[in-house]
Each structure stands twice: as structure tokens, then as C-alpha cells.
C-alpha positions as CSV (number, residue, x, y, z in Angstrom):
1,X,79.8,-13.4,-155.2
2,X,76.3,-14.0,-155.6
3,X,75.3,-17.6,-155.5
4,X,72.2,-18.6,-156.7
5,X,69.6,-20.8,-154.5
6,X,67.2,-21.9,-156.7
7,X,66.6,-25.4,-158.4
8,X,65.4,-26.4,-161.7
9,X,61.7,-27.8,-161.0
10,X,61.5,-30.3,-164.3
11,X,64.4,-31.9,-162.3
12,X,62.1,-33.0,-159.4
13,X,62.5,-33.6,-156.3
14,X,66.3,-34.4,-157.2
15,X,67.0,-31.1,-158.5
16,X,66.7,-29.7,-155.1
17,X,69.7,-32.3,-154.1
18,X,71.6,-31.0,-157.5
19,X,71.4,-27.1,-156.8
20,X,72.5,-27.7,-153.4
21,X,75.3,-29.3,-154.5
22,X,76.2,-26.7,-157.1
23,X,76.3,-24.6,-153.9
24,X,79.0,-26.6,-152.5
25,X,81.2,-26.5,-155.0
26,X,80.8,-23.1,-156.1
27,X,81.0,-21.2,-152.8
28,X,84.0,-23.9,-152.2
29,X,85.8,-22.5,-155.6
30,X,85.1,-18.8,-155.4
31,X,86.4,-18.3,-151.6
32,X,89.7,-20.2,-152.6
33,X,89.5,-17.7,-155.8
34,X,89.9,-15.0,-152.5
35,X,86.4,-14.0,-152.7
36,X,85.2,-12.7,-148.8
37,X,82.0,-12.4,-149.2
38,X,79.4,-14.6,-150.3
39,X,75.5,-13.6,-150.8
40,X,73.2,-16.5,-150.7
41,X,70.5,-15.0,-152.8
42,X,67.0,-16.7,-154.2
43,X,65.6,-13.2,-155.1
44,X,65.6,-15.2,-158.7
45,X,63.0,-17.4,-157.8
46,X,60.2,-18.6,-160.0
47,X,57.5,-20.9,-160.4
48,X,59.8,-23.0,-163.0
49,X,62.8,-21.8,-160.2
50,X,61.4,-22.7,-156.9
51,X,63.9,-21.3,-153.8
52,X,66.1,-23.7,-152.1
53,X,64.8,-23.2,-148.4
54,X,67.8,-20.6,-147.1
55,X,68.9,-22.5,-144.1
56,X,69.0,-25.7,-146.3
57,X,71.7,-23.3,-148.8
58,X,73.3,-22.2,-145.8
59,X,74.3,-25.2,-144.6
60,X,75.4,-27.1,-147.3
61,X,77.5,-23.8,-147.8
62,X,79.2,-23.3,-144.0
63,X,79.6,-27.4,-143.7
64,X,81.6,-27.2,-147.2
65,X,84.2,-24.5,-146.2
66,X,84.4,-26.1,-142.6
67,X,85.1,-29.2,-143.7
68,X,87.9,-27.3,-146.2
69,X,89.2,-25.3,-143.4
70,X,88.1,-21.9,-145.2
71,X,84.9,-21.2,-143.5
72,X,86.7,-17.9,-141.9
73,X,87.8,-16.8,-145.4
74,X,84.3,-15.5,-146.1
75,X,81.4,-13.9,-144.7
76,X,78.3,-15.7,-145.9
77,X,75.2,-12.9,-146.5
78,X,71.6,-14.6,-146.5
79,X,69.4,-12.7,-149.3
80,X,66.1,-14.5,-148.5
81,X,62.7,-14.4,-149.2
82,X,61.5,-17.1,-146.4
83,X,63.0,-15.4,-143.3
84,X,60.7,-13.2,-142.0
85,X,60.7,-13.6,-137.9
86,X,62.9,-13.1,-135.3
87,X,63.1,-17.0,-134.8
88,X,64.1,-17.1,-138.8
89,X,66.6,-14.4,-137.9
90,X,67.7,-16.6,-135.0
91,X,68.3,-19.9,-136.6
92,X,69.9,-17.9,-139.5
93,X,72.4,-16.3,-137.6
94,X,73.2,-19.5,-135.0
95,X,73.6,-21.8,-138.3
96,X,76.2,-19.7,-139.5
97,X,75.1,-16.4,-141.7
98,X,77.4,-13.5,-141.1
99,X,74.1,-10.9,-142.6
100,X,70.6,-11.4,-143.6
101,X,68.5,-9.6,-146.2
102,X,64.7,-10.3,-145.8
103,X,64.0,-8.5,-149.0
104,X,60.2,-9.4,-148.6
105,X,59.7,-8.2,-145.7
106,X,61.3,-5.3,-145.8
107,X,59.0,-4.3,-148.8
108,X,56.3,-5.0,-146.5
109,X,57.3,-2.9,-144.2
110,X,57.6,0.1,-146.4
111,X,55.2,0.0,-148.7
112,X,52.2,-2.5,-147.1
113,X,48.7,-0.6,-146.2
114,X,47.5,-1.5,-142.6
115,X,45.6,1.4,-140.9
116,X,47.9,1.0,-137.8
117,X,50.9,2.4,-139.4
118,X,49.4,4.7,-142.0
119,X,50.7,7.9,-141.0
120,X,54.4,6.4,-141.3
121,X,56.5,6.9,-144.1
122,X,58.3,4.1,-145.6
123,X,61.7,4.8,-143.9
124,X,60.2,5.1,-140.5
125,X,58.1,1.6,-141.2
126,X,61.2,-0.4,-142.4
127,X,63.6,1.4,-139.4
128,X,60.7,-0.4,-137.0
129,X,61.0,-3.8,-137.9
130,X,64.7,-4.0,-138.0
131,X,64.3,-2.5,-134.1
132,X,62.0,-4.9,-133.4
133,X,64.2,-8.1,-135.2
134,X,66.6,-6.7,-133.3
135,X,64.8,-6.1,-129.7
136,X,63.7,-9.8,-130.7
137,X,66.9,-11.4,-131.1
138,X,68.7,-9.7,-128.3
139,X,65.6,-11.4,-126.1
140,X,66.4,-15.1,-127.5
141,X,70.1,-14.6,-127.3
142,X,69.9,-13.6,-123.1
143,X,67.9,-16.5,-122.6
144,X,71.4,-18.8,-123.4
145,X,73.0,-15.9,-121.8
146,X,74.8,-14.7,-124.9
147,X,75.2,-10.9,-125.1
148,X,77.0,-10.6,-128.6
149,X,75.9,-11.6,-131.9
150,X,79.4,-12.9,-133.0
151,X,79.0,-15.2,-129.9
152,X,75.6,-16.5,-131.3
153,X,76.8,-17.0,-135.0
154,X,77.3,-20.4,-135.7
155,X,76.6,-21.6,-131.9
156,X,73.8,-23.8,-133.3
157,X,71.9,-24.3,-130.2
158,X,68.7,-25.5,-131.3
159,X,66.7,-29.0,-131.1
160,X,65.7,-29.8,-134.3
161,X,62.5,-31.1,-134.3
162,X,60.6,-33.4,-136.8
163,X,63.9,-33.7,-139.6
164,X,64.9,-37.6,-140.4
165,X,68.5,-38.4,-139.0
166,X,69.7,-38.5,-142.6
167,X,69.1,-34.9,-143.4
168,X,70.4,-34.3,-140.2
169,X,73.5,-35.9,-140.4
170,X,73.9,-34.4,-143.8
171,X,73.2,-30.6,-143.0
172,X,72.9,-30.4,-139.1
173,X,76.0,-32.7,-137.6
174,X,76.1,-33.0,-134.5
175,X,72.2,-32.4,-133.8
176,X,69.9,-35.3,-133.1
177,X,65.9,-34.6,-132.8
178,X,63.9,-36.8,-130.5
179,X,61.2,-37.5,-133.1
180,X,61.1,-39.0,-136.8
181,X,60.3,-36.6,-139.7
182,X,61.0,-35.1,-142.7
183,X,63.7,-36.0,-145.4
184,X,65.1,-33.9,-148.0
185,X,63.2,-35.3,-150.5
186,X,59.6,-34.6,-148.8
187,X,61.2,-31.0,-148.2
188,X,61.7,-30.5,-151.6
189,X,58.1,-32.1,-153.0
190,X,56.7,-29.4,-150.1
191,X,58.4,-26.6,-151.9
192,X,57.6,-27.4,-155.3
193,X,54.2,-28.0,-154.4
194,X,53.8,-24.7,-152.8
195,X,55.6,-22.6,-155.5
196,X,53.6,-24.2,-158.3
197,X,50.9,-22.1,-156.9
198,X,52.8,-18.7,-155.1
199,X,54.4,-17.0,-158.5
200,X,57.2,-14.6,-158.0
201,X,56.0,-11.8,-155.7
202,X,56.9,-8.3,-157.2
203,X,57.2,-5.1,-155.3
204,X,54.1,-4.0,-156.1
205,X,52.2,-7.3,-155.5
206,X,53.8,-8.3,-152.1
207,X,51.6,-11.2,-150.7
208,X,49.2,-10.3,-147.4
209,X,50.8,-10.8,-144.5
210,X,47.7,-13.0,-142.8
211,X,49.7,-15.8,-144.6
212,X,52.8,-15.3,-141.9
213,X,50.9,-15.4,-138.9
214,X,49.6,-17.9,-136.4
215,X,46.2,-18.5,-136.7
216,X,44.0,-20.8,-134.4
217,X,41.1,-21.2,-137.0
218,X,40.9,-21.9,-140.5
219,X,44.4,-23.5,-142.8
220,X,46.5,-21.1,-142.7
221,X,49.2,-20.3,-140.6
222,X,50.6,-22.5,-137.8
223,X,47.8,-23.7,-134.8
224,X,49.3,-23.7,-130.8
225,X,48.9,-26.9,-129.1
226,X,48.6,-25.2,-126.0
227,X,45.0,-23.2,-126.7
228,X,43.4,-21.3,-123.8
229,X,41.3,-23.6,-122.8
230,X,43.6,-26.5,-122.5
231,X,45.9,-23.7,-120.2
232,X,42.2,-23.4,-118.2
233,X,42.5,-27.1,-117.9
234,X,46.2,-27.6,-116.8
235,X,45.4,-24.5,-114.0
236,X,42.5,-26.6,-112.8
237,X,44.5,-29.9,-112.4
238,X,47.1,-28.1,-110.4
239,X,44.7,-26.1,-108.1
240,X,42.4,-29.1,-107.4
241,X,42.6,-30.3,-103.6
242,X,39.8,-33.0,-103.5
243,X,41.5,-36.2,-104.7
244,X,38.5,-37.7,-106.7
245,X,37.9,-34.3,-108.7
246,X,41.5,-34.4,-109.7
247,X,41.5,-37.9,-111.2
248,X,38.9,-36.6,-112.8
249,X,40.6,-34.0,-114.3
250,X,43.6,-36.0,-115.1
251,X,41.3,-38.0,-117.5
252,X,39.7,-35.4,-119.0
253,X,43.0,-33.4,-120.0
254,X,44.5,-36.7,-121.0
255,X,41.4,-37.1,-123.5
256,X,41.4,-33.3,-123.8
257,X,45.6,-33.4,-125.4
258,X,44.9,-36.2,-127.1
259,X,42.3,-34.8,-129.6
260,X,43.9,-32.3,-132.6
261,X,44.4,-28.8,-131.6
């Protein structure tokens, strides 16, 4: 069964909340029908059908068969647009998703134009970024000291960070994050905001992959706290003898990690 993880954007910020409940009851009703495999899927997403986030659908999927005792019933498949990384993979797998389809990515793999990997043929591009997802995951997995994926599935270690208690409580029992953030709601105006402007990506008009990366100028992409010159700074602190030239540099890295990255 394909369920779809989309929501109706003239419903607002509440049809986020609706769709997710359609989830609920409909991966609920088709594995009591004696369905065994359930694909999570927002390949059908649109400007006017903005994505559900996937680990948002995935949740509110694996916490309804939990709490009806039928969560072993079915394997859940994630058919996903949004994951992308091996620490998407991660989170995907140790939240409870038996498979994962990055269909965007793997189109990117195969058929994106990059000079470093022009004399490879589609096949041979996609076969090297499931190897390195792979390489990637195994590396996360040994540093809990798991050695098996089945292990890892639904193990859920992670520390959420910036998610309001509600929305934890709601898709994440049993996690608490140290900090105040986001609700579902202010998810949900964040996703229609950014799909009124992203339109449905096609295979021949995949989106540049600059967009997925970390960058430490400009908007895009996600900036490091720790840059190199605040590492420069922390090596000084800890390498200083004199006494006086270290209170120094106490107050200047104290200024220094105050300031926006």
C-alpha cells in the first residue's frame, strides 16, 4: 500500500495536522486488512501538495501500529524526496523505516553533470552513493556500537534538538531536548513557505546540488559554529602557559562565541 504524505496547502498550516492524521488511520486500517508492506511515498508532491516532512509521516505511522500492537505486521518503506544524507538515512532507519527510497537523489546521482564523475555511467554513479550511504551509516552505527541494521531500526538514539515538548511528546515519546523550539505548526508554515517557491522537481530538471550542502558564506545551506578560526582560538586557550595571556584569551573566545557564526 502506498500511502500518500502530502497535505492540502489551502488547508494551512492545519492541513499538515489533517494529512498526518489521515496517515494514522489509514496505515492503521490497511495492515489490519493484512497488508505487509507499507510505502510512505510524497513523490506526489506539488506546490498546491506540499510533502509532509518524511520523519514527521513516519512517526505518526510506527507510533499508531505500536500503540495497536501491529507495528510487526508491516514493514514501513520511506519513498522520500527530503532524505538525502547519511544522517537522513540514520534518523530514518533509527525512527523506525524498514527501507528508504531517496528518489531525488538517486536521479542525481545518475544523471547530474559534475566534471568529477563524467566519465561514469549512470549505473556506476548511482552504485557509488548507495556505497557511500552505506560506508556512512555503518560509521554512525559503530560509534553506539551497533553492528546490524535490524539492531539500529527503531533504537531511536538521538537528542532532539530545537523541537517544542509538545511535538515531542506527540511524535518522539520518550525524547526530551534540552532547548525550546519548533512546534508543528511553525514546521508546517516552513514547508509551505519553502514549496510555494520549489515546484515539483522532474527528472530532467533535478535541483543543483549547492542547495544540500554546508556552506560557510552566503544563505544557503547550513553554517558550522565551530569555523577554523574559532578552532585556532580554542588551541590557543589550551596551549597558553602565561596566566595573564590566557585570561586574555578566555575573554576574547567568550566575545569571540558569542557573536553569530
Amino acid at each position: 500500500t502506498v500511502l500518500d504524505a502530502t497535505f492540502d496547502r489551502s488547508a494551512g498550516t492545519d492541513g499538515l495536522w489533517d494529512s498526518l492524521q489521515a496517515l494514522e488511520r489509514e496505515s492503521i486500517s490497511r495492515v489490519t486488512a493484512g497488508d505487509t508492506i507499507l510505502i510512505i511515498s510524497d513523490r506526489s508532491a506539488t506546490s498546491e501538495r506540499p510533502p509532509i516532512p518524511s520523519l514527521l509521516a513516519l512517526r505518526m505511522v510506527v507510533n499508531a501500529l505500536n500503540r495497536r500492537g501491529i507495528r510487526l505486521n508491516a514493514s514501513i518503506v520511506l519513498d522520500s524526496a527530503d532524505i538525502r544524507t547519511t544522517h537522513h538515512f540514520a534518523c530514518a532507519i533509527g525512527f523506525g523505516a524498514t527501507a528508504i527510497c531517496p528518489y531525488i537523489a538517486w536521479a542525481i546521482a545518475e544523471r547530474y553533470d559534475h566534471r568529477t564523475v563524467a566519465r561514469l555511467d549512470g549505473e556506476t554513479r548511482r552504485q557509488n552513493y548507495r556505497k557511500a550511504l552505506e560506508n556512512g551509516l555503518l560509521k554512525i552505527m559503530s560509534k553506539v556500537g551497533i553492528s546490524s541494521v535490524r539492531s539500529y531500526c527503531s533504537s531511536k538514539l538521538f537528542t532532539p534538538l530545537g523541537l517544542r515538548p509538545e511535538l515531542l511528546g506527540t511524535f518522539f515519546p520518550g525524547l526530551a531536548s534540552p532547548i525550546g523550539g519548533l512546534e508543528l505548526e511553525e514546521i508546517a508554515q516552513r514547508v509551505l513557505q519553502y514549496s510555494a517557491r520549489e515546484m515539483q522537481y522532474s527528472i530532467t530538471e533535478l535541483p543543483m546540488t549547492y542547495r544540500f550542502q554546508e556552506h560557510r558564506r552566503g544563505g544557503a545551506g547550513e553554517k558550522h559554529v565551530m569555523t577554523a578560526a574559532r578552532a585556532r582560538t580554542v588551541h590557543q586557550l589550551v596551549t597558553v602557559e602565561d596566566a595573564e595571556e590566557r585570561s586574555d584569551l578566555h575573554f576574547r573566545r567568550a566575545l569571540y562565541f558569542s557573536a553569530p557564526a
